[in-house]
C-alpha positions in Angstrom: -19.0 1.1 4.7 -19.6 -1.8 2.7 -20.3 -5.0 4.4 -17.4 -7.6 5.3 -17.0 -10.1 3.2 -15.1 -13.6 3.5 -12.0 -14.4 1.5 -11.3 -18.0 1.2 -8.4 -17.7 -1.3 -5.7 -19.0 0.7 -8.2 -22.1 1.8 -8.6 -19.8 5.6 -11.6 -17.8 6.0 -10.7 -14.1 7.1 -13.1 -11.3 7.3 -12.4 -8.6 5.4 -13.7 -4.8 5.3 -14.0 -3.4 2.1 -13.9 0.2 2.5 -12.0 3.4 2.2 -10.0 4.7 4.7 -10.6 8.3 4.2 -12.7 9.3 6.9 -12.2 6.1 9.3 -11.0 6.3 12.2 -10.5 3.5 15.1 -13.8 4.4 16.8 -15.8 3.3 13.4 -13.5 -0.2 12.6 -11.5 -0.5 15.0 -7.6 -1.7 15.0 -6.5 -4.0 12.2 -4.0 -7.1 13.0 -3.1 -7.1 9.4 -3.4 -4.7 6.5 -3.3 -5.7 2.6 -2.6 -2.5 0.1 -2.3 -4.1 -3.2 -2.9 -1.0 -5.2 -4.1 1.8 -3.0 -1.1 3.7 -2.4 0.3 3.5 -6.5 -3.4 4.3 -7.8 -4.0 7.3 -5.4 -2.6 10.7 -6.7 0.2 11.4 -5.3 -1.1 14.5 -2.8 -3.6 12.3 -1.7 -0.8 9.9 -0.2 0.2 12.0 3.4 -3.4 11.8 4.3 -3.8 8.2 3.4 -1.0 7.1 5.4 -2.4 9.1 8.5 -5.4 6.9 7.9 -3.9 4.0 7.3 -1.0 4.4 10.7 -4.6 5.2 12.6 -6.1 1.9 11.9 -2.9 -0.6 13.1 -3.1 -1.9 15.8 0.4 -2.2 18.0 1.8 -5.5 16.3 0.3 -5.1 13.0 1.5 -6.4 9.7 0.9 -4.2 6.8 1.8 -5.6 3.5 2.1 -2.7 0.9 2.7 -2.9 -2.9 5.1 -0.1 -4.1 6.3 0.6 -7.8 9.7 1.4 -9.6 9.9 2.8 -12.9 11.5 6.0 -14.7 8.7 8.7 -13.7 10.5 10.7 -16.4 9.0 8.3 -19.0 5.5 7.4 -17.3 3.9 10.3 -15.2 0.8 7.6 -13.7 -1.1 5.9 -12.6 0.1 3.7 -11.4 2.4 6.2 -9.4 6.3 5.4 -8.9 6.4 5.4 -4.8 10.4 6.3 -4.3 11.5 5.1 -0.8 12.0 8.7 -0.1 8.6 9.1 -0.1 7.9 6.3 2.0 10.7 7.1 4.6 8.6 10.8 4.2 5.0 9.7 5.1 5.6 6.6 7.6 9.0 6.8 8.7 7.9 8.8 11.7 6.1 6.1 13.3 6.7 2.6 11.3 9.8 0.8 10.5 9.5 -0.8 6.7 11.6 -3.1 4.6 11.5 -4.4 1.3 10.4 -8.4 1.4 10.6 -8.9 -2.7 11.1 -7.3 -5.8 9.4 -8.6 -8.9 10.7 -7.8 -12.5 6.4 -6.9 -13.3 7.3 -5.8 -17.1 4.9 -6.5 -19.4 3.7 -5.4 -23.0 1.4 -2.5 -21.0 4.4 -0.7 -19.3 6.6 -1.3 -22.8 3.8 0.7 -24.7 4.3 3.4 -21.8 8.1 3.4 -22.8 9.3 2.1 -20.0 12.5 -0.6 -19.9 11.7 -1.7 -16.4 9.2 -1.7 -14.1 9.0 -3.4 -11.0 6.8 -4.4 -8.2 7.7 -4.1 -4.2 6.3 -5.9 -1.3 7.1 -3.5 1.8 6.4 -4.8 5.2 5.4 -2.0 7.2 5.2 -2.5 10.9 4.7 0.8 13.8 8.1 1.8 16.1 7.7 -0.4 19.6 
């Protein structure tokens, strides 16, 4: 596990861990108030995903707030990565023990996902929060 480090981005200082969550469990870091996944879930391969969301449901804590960054595109024309995360898929690997919605879609086309020959591409904040 790699030290924690201090993010002073948003003018606050946090502690953050910087590690992976294969292979954690509670009794190593303990419950996490708030979780950020800006990339984990779209970079991983896709049969990687069930086990990283056991991790992931493992580490919140009751009233946790996990922000997660899902992708739309046409799979058809782009296998990955980035992976396309359907809501099936989501509904699929957390829907047993989180709620989740949708806070903002962002049109994220650029030049990059044109070249892959896609004609949209956008980006999804989910907020992701366990069944009380």
């Amino acid at each position: 596990m790699e030290p924690a480090h201090t993010n002073t981005t948003t003018g606050y200082e946090s502690p953050s861990l910087v590690h992976s969550p294969f292979g954690s469990d509670e009794t190593i870091v303990g419950k996490f108030d708030g979780i950020w996944d800006r990339g984990s879930m779209v970079a991983m391969n896709p049969i990687d995903r069930e086990r990283y969301a056991n991790a992931m449901i493992s580490l919140m804590d009751k009233d946790c707030r996990y922000l997660l960054v899902t992708l739309e595109y046409n799979p058809k024309l782009h296998p990955g990565p980035p992976f396309y995360v359907p809501d099936a898929e989501l509904e699929k690997l957390l829907g047993s023990f989180c709620n989740f919605k949708c806070l903002k879609t962002t049109d994220a086309l650029t030049e990059v996902e044109r070249k892959w020959g896609l004609d949209f591409f956008n980006e999804n904040l989910v907020l992701v929060t366990l069944k009380q």
